[in-house]
Structure formats: C-alpha cells, structure tokens
ROVEX-808406 format. One record per residue: residue in three letters; x, y, z of N, C-alpha, C in turn. Coordinates in steps of 0.1 Angstrom, whole numbers, padded with zeros to 4 digits, always signed. Example, Ala and Ser with C-alpha at 12.3 -4.5 7.8 and 13.67 -1.06 7.14 Angstrom:
BEGIN
ALA+0132-0057+0078+0123-0045+0078+0132-0033+0078 SER+0128-0022+0071+0137-0011+0071+0129+0000+0079 
This chain:
BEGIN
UNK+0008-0012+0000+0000+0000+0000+0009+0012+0000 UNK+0004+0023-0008+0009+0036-0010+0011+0043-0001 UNK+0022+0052+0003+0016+0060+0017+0004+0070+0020 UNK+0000+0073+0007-0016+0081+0005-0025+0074+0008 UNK-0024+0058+0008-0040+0052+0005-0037+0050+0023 UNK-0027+0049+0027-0026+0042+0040-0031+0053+0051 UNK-0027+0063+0049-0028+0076+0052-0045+0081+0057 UNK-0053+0076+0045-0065+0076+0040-0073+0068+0050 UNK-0065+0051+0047-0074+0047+0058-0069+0047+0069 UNK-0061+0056+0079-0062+0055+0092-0067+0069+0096 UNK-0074+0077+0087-0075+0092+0094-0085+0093+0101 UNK-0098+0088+0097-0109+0084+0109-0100+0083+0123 UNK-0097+0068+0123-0086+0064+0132-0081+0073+0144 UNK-0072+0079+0134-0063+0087+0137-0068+0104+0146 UNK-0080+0109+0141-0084+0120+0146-0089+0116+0154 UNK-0101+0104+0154-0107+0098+0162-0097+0099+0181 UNK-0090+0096+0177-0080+0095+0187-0077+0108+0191 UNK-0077+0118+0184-0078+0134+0191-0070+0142+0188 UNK-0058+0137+0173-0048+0145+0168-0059+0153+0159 UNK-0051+0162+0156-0055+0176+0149-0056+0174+0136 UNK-0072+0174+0128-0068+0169+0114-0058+0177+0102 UNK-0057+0188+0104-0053+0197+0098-0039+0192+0098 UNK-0033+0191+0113-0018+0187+0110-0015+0172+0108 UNK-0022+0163+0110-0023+0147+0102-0021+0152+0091 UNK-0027+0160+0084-0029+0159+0067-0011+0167+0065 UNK-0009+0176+0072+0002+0179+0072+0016+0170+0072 UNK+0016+0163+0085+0027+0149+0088+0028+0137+0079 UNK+0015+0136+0073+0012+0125+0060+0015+0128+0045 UNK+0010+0144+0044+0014+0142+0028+0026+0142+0023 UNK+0036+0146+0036+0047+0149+0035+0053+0132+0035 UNK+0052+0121+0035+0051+0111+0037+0058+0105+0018 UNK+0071+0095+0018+0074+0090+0009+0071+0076+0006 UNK+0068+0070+0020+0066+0059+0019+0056+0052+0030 UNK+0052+0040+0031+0046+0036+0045+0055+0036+0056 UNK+0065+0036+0049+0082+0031+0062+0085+0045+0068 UNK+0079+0054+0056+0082+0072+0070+0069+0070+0079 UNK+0065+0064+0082+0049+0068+0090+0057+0072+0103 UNK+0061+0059+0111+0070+0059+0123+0078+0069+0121 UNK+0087+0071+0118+0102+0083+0119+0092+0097+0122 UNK+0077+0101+0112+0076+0110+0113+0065+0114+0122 UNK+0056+0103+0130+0050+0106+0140+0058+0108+0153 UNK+0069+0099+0150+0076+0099+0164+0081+0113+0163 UNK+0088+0121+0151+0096+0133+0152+0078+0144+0156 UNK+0071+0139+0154+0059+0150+0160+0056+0147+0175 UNK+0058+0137+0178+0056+0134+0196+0065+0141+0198 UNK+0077+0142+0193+0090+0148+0201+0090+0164+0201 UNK+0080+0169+0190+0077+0184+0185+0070+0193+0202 UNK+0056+0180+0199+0050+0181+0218+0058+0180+0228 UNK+0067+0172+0230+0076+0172+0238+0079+0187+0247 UNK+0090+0187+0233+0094+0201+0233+0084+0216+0237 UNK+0072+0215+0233+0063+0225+0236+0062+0223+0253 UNK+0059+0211+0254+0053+0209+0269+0066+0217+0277 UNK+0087+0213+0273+0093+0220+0281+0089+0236+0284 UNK+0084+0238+0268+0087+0256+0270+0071+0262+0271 UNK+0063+0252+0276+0050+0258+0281+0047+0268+0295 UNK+0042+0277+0297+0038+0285+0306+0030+0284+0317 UNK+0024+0268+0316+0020+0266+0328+0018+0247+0328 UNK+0017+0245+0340+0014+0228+0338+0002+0224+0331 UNK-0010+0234+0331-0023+0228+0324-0017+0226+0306 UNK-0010+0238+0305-0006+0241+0289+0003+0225+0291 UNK+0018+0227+0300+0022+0212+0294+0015+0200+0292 UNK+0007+0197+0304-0002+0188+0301-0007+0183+0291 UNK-0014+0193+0283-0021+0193+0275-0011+0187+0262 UNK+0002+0196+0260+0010+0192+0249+0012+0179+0249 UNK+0018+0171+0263+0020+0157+0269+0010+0148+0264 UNK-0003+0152+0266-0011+0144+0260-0012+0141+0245 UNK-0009+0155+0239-0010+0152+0223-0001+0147+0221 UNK+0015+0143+0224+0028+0137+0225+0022+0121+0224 UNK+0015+0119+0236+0012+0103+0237+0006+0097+0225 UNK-0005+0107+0216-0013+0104+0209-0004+0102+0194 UNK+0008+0109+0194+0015+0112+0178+0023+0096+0186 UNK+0031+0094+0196+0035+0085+0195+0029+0070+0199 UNK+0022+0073+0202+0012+0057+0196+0006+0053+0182 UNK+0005+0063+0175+0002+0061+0161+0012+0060+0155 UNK+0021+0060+0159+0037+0056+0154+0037+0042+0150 UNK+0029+0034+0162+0033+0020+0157+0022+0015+0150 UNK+0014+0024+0142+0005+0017+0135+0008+0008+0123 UNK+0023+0017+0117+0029+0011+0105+0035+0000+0106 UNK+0046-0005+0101+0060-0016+0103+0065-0006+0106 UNK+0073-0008+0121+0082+0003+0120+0092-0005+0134 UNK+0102-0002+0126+0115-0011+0135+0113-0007+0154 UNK+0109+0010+0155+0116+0013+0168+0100+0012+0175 UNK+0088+0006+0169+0076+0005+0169+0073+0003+0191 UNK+0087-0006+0193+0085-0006+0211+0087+0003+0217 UNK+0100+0010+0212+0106+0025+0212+0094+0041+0216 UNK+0086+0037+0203+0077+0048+0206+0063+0046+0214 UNK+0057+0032+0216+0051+0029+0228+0053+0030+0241 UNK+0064+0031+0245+0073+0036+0256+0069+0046+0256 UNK+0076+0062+0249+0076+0072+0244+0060+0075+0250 UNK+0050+0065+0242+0037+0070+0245+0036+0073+0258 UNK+0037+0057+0264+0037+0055+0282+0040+0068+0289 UNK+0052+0071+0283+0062+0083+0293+0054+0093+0293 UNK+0052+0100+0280+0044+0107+0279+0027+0114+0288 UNK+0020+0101+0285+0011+0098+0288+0009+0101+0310 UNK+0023+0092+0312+0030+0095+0329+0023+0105+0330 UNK+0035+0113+0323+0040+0133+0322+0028+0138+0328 UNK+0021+0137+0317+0003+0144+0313-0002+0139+0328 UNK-0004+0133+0332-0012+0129+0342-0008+0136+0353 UNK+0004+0131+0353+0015+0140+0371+0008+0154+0374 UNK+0006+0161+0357+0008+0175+0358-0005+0178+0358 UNK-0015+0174+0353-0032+0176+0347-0039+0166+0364 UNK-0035+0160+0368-0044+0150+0378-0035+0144+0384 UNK-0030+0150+0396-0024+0145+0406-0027+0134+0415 UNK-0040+0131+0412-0047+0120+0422-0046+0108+0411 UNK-0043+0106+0399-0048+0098+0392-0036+0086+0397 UNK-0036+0078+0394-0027+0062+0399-0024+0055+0388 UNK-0012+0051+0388-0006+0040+0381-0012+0024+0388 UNK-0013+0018+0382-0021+0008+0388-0010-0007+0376 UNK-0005-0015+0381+0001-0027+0373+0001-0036+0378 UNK+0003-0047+0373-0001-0062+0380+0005-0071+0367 UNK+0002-0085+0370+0007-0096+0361+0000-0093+0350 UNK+0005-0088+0334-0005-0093+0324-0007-0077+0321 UNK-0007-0065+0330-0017-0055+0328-0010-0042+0330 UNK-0012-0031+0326-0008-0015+0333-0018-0008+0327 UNK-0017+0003+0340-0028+0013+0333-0030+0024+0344 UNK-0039+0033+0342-0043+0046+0352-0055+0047+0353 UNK-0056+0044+0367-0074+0045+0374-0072+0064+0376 UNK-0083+0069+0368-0086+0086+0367-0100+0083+0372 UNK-0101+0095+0382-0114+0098+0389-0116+0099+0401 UNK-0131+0103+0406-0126+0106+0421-0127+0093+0426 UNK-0121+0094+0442-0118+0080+0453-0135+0076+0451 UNK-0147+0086+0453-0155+0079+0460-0172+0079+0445 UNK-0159+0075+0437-0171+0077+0422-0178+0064+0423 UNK-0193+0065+0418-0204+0057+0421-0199+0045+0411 UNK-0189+0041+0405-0185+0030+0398-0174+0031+0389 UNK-0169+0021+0389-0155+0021+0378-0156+0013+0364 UNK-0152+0014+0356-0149+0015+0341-0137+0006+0335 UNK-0134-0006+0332-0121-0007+0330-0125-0003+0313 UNK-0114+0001+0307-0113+0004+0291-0102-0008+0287 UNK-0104-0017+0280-0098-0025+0271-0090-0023+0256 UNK-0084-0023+0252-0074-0015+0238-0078-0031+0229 UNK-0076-0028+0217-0074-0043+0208-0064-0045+0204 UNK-0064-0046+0189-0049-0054+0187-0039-0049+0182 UNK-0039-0035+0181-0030-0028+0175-0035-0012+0182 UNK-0046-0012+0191-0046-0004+0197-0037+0002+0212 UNK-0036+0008+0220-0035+0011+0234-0041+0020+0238 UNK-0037+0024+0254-0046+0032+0264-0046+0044+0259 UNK-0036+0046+0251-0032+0062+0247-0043+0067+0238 UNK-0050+0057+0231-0055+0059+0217-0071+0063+0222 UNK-0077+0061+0236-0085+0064+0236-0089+0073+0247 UNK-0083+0081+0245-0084+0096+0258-0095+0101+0257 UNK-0106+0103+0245-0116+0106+0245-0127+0100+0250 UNK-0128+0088+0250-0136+0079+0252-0132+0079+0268 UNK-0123+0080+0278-0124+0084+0287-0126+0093+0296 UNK-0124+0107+0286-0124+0116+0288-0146+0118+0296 UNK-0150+0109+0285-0166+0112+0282-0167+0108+0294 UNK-0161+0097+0299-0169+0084+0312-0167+0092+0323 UNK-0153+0100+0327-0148+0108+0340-0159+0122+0339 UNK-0166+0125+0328-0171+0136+0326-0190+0136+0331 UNK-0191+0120+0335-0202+0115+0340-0199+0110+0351 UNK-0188+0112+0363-0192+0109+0377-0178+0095+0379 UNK-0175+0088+0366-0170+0077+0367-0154+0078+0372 UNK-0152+0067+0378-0136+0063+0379-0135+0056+0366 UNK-0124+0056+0360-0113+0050+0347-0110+0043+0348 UNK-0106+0030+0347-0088+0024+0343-0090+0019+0330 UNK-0077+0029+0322-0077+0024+0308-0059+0018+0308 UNK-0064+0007+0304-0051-0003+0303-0042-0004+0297 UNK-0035-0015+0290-0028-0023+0283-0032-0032+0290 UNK-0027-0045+0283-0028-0057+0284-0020-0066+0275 UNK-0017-0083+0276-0012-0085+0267-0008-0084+0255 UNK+0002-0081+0250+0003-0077+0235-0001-0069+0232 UNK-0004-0055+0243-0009-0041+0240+0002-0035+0243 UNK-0001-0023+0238+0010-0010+0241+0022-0013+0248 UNK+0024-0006+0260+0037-0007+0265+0042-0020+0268 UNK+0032-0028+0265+0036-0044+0270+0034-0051+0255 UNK+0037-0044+0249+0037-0057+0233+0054-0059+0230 UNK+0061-0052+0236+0074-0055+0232+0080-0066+0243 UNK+0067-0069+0254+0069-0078+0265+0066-0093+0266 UNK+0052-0089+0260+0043-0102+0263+0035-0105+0249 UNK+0022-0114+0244+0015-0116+0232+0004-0117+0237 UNK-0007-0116+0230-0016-0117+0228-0021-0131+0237 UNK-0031-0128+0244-0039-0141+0247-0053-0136+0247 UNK-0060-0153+0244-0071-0151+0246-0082-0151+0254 UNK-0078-0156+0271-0079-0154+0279-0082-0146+0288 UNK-0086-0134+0282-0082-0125+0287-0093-0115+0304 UNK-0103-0124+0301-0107-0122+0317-0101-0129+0326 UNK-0093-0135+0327-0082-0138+0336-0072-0126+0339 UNK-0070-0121+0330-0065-0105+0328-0071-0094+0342 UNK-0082-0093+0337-0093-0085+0338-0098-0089+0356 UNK-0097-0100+0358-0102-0105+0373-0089-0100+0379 UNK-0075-0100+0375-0068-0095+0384-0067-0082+0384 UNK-0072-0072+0373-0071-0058+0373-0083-0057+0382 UNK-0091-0060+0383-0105-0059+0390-0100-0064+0410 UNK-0092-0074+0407-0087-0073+0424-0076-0063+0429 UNK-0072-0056+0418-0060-0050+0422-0067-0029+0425 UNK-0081-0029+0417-0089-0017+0418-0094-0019+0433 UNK-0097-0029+0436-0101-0035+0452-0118-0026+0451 UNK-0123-0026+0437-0138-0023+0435-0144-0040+0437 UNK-0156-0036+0439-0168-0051+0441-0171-0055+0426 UNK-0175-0048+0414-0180-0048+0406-0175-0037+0391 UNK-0174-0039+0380-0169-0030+0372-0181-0033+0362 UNK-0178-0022+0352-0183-0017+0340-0173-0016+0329 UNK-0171-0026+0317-0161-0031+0308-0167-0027+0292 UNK-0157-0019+0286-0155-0015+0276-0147-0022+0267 UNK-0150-0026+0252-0138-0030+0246-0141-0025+0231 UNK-0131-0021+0231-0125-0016+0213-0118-0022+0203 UNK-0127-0029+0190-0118-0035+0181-0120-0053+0185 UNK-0105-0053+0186-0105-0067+0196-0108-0069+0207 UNK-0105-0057+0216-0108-0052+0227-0124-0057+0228 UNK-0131-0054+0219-0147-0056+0221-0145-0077+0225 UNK-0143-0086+0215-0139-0096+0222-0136-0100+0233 UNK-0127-0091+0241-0122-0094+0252-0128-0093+0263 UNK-0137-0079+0257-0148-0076+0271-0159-0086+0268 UNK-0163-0091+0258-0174-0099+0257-0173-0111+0262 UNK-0158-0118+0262-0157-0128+0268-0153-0128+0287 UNK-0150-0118+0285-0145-0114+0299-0159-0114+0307 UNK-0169-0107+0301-0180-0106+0311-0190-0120+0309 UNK-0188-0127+0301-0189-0142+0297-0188-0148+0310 UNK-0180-0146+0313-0166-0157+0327-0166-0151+0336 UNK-0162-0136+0339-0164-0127+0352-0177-0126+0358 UNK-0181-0127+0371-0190-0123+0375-0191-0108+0378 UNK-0180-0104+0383-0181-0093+0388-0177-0078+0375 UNK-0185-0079+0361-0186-0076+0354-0203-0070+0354 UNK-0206-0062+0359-0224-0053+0362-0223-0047+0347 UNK-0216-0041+0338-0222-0040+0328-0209-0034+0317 UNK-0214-0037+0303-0205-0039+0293-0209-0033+0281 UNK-0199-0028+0270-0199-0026+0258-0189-0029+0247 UNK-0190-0031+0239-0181-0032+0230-0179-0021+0216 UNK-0170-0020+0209-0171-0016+0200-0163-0017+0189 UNK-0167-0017+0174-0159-0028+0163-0160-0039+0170 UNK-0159-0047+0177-0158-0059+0177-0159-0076+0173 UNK-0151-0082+0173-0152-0091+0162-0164-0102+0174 UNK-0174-0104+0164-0180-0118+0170-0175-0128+0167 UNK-0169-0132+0154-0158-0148+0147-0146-0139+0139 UNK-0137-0149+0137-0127-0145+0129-0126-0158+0122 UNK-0122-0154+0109-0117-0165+0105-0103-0164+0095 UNK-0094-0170+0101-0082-0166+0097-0075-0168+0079 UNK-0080-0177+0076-0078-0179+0061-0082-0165+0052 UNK-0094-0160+0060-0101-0144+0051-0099-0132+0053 UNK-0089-0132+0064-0083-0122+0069-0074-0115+0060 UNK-0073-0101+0055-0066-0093+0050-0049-0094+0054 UNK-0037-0098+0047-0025-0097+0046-0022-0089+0058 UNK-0023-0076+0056-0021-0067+0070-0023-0069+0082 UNK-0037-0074+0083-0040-0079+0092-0037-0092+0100 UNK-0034-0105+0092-0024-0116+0098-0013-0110+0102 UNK-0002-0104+0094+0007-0096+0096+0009-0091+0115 UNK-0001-0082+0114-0004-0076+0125-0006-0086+0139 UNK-0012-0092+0135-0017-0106+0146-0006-0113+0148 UNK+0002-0117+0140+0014-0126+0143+0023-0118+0146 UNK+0023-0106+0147+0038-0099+0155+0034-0097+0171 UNK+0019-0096+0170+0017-0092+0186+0012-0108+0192 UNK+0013-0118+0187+0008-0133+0189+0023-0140+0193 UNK+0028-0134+0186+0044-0144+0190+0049-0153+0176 UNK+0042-0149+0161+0045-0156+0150+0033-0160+0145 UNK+0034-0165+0133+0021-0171+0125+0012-0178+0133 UNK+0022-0192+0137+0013-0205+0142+0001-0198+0154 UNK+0007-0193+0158+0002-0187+0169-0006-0179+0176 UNK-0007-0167+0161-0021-0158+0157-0030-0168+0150 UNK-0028-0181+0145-0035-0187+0135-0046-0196+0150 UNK-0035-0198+0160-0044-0201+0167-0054-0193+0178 UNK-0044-0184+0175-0053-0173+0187-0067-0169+0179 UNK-0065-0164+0163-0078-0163+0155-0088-0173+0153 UNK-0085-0186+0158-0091-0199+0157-0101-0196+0172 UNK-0097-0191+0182-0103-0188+0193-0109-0178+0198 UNK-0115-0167+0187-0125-0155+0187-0134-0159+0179 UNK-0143-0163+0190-0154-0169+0187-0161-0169+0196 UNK-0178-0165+0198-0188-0159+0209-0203-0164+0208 UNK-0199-0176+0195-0215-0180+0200-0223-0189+0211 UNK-0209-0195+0220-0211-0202+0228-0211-0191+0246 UNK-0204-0183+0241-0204-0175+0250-0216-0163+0254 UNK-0217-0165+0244-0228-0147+0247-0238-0153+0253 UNK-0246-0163+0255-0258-0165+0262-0254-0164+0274 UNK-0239-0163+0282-0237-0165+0294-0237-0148+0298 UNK-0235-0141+0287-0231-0128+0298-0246-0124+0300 UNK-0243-0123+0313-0260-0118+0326-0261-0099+0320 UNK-0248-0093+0322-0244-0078+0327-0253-0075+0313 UNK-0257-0065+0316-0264-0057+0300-0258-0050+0292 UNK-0258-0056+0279-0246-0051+0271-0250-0046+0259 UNK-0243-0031+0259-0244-0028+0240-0233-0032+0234 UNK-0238-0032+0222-0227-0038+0206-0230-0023+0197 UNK-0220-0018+0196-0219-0012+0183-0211-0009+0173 UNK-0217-0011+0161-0209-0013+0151-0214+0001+0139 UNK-0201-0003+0132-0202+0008+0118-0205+0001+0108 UNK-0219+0002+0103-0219-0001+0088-0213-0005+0077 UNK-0203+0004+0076-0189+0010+0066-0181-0004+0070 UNK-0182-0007+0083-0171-0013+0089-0169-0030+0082 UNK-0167-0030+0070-0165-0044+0063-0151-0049+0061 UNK-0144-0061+0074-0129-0061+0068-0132-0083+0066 UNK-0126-0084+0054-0125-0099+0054-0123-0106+0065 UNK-0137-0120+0068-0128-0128+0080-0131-0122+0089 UNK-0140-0110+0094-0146-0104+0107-0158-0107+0107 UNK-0162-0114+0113-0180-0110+0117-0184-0103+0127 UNK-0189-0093+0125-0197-0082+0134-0205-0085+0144 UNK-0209-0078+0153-0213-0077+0166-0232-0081+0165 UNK-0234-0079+0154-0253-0085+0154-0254-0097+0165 UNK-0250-0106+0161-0246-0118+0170-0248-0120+0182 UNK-0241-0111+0182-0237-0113+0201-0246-0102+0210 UNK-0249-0093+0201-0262-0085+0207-0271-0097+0207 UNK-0277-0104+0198-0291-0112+0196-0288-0126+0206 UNK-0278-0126+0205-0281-0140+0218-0272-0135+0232 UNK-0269-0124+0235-0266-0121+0248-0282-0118+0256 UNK-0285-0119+0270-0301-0121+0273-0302-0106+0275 UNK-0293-0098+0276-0298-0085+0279-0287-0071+0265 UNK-0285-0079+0255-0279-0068+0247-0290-0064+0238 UNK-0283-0055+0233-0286-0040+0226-0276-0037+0216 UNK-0282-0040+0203-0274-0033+0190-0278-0024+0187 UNK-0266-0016+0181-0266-0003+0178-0257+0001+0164 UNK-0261+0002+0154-0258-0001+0141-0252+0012+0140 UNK-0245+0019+0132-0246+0034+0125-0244+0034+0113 UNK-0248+0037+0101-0248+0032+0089-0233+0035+0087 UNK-0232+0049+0083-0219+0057+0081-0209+0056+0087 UNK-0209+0045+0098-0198+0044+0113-0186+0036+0102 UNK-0171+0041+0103-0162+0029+0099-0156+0021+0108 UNK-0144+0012+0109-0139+0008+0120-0137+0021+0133 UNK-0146+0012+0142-0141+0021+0153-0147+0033+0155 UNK-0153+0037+0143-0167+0053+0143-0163+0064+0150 UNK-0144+0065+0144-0138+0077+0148-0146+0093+0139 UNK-0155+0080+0126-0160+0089+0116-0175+0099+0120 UNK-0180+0090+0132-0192+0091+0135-0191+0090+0152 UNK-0184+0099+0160-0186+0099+0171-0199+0103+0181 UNK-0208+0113+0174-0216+0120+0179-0227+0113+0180 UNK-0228+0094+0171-0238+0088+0171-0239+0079+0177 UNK-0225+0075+0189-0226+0063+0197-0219+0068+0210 UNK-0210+0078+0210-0203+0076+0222-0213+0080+0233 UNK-0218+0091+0229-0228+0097+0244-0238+0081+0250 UNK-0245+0077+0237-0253+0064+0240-0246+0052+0251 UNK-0237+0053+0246-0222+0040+0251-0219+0049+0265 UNK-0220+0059+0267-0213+0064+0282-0223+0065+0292 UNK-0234+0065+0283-0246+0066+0293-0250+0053+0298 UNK-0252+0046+0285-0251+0034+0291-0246+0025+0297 UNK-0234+0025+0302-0224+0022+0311-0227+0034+0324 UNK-0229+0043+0324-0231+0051+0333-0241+0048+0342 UNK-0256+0042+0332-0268+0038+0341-0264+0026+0349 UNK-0261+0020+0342-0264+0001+0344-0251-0001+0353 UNK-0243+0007+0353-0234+0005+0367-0234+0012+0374 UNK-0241+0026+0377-0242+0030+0388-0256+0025+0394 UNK-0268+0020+0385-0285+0015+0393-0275+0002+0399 UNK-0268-0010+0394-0259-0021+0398-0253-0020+0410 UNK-0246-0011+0412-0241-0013+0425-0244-0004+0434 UNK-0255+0005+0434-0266+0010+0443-0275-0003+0446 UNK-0276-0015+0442-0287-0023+0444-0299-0026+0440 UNK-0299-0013+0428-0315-0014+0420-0312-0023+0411 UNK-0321-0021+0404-0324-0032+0391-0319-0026+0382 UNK-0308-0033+0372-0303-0027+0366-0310-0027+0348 
C-alpha cells in the first residue's frame, strides 16, 4: 500500500484518537513511503515534547504531553523497527500528562496489565477500558475523557500484546483472567467493561466468565474470525503481537462468541459501523441477539471504530455504562 491510501485509511482512526486533522494531513502528505509513518510521527511526539518543556503553565504542558502520547502511539501503527521504542515514548508521555493535569490519578500494574485508574476516590463506579490489537490506552483519551465527565472512575489499560507491553508479552485469549486481576487489584466489588476492536472480544468474553462484570460494551468488535479471510495486513499484525504465524493462526481460531454470549448476565451494548466491512470479521449483530440483555446499535456511516461518527454512539455507550453500573451497585435493578 501507498503512503496516501494508508494515510486515507487511518485518518478516521487517527483524529478519532484526538490528533488535529489539519496537522495529520500535514505529517502525512509529506510522507514518501509507508516506512516514514514511524520516523515521522515519532519526530511529532517529540515536537510536543518540546512545547510541553517551553509551556507556561502545567495545564498548557499537560495538554502538549497528552498530544505527544497520541502522535507516538500512532507511530506504531505502520511496520516500524523502533515500533516498542515509541510505545514507551507514548507511556512516558502519557505518565507526564497525568502528574501535571491529575495529581490524584494512579498507576495501577499487576501480572499481564498497566494502566491509570482517573477519577474521584468515592465515584459511584468504575470503568475498566480495554485496547485491541493494535490499539493502546493512549488511543483512547476521549472515550475516557466522556466516562470521568459522567461521575466515573477509569482504568484504561494495556494488556497483553498491548501498548507498552507488546514488546513484553502476546496476545492471549484469555483475557478475563487478565481483567479479574485488574478488578482485584482496583479493590472495587464490581466493574463496568468496555472493549475496542479486539478489545470488544475481550470484554465480551471477559464478562462471559467474570461475575463481577455489572455492565458492558463493546465496539468494532469481532464476533468470529476467520483466519484464512483475513486481510494480509491484518495476519501480519496478529502474528507480530501473537508471538509468530502458528500462533495468531491459533489465537484467531479462538474468537469466537457464540457459545459465550448467552452467558453474559451484565447488559450489554454492541456497536458497530456499517462501513465497517474487513474480510474474515463478523460483526457484533450476533452477540447483541443472543446475549439475554444486549442492545445493537448499528450506524450506517460508522467505519472501524466510528472515529468517523462519534456523535452517534459515544454519548449512548457512556450513558449506558453510566446507568447500568451506577442502578448495579446502588442495588436497583439494573
């Protein structure tokens, strides 16, 4: 792929995530190949960097820190050699922003997991945020930005073969196993689980197996995979964060939810993008229709991820997570 077409399809993505469209189109057209993507987002995290030293106050650095996190996580969207390099980078970054913007916020890590619970000590419920397979915590600051902005506590993660831990660990599928120890390590009774992409999988199977999962959403989420129809890029992608071919071939052999979804109790939305057609994914219809308490939520125009169409799911998805876990662990009927 060209660096224009690649460009193309990640800018949803990409703004979605909270960079400035004007200067994406800037950092990209300038672009020779797919192989500058990395060199030149990283040299824009480093641009932020620099602003945040010579900013005038901590809110201003903050703020630069945070856009820093955002250019270097989209760094490793390409093939890009120092791809662990600038996940780090994000991490640090990401620290930075937080120290300086939310002094109360916590690093929170354990076996398998990292991440930062944001919000107040005595919020009526917590939120874990889940990343997929090429995503991380960095990528969705908005999406947490919405939930703290309704009363909620945060923790947006990594996990295996995510962000700062893909140069560590791989991908598993297991991943409420994950999730039960980030859930003992919050020392909450009960959570509210989000997942993105793959991420949507993980919550769906997580709240599958977790009890202490009161309510869930997903988004993009794959209900089956099937690995033979999966797009080049995409195996690609799977087997670097899998540990090699054999490996993603098996892990894709094991996203799969029609045995699962009748078990999750918690009330769950699915939403998906219309648009959102990649070989070898099946969409979330599924798992809304045979979970006993889901709710699909279609958007015609939505692409992967509905960075294209925010104004048509996220408020729905925060509220919904907002009701069904704060009536949950008040004791009402959720």
């Amino acid at each position: 792929m060209k660096a224009p077409e690649f460009a193309a399809a990640q800018w949803s993505r990409a703004t979605g995530a909270g960079v400035d469209p004007h200067e994406y189109r800037r950092v990209t057209d300038g672009l020779g190949s797919v192989a500058d993507w990395g060199p030149a987002f990283v040299r824009t995290g480093h641009a932020y960097l620099r602003r945040a030293e010579n900013a005038g106050s901590p809110a201003s650095a903050g703020e630069h820190l945070l856009t820093a996190a955002r250019w270097f996580h989209l760094a490793t969207l390409a093939p890009y050699a120092e791809a662990g390099r600038a996940a780090a980078e994000a991490d640090r970054a990401l620290s930075r922003a937080l120290n300086a913007l939310e002094p109360t916020a916590r690093r929170v890590s354990g076996e398998g997991f990292t991440g930062w619970l944001r919000g107040p000590s005595d919020a009526p419920g917590t939120v874990v945020v889940v990343p997929g397979l090429d995503s991380a915590k960095e990528e969705f600051l908005g999406l947490v930005s919405a939930l703290l902005a309704r009363g909620l506590a945060v923790f947006a993660m990594d996990g295996p073969g995510q962000g700062v831990l893909a140069a560590t660990t791989t991908l598993r599928p297991d991943y409420e196993q994950v999730v039960g120890r980030v859930i003992d390590a919050l020392g909450v009774a009960r959570i509210g689980l989000v997942g993105l992409s793959l991420g949507g999988y993980f919550a769906a199977r997580t709240s599958a197996l977790e009890p202490r999962v009161a309510a869930v959403a997903t988004v993009s989420g794959p209900f089956q995979l099937d690995w033979e129809q999966l797009p080049p890029p995409v195996r690609d992608i799977m087997a670097r964060r899998a540990g090699g071919a054999d490996a993603a071939r098996d892990f894709a052999r094991q996203v799969a939810l029609a045995a699962l979804a009748p078990r999750i109790a918690a009330p769950l939305l699915v939403v998906d993008g219309g648009e959102d057609v990649i070989p070898g994914v099946t969409n979330g219809e599924a798992l809304a229709r045979l979970a006993p308490r889901g709710t699909y939520l279609s958007v015609p125009h939505g692409d992967h991820l509905l960075g294209n169409a925010r104004p048509d799911w996220l408020p729905h998805l925060t509220d919904h997570l907002t009701d069904h876990l704060t009536h949950t662990l008040r004791g009402a009927p959720a």
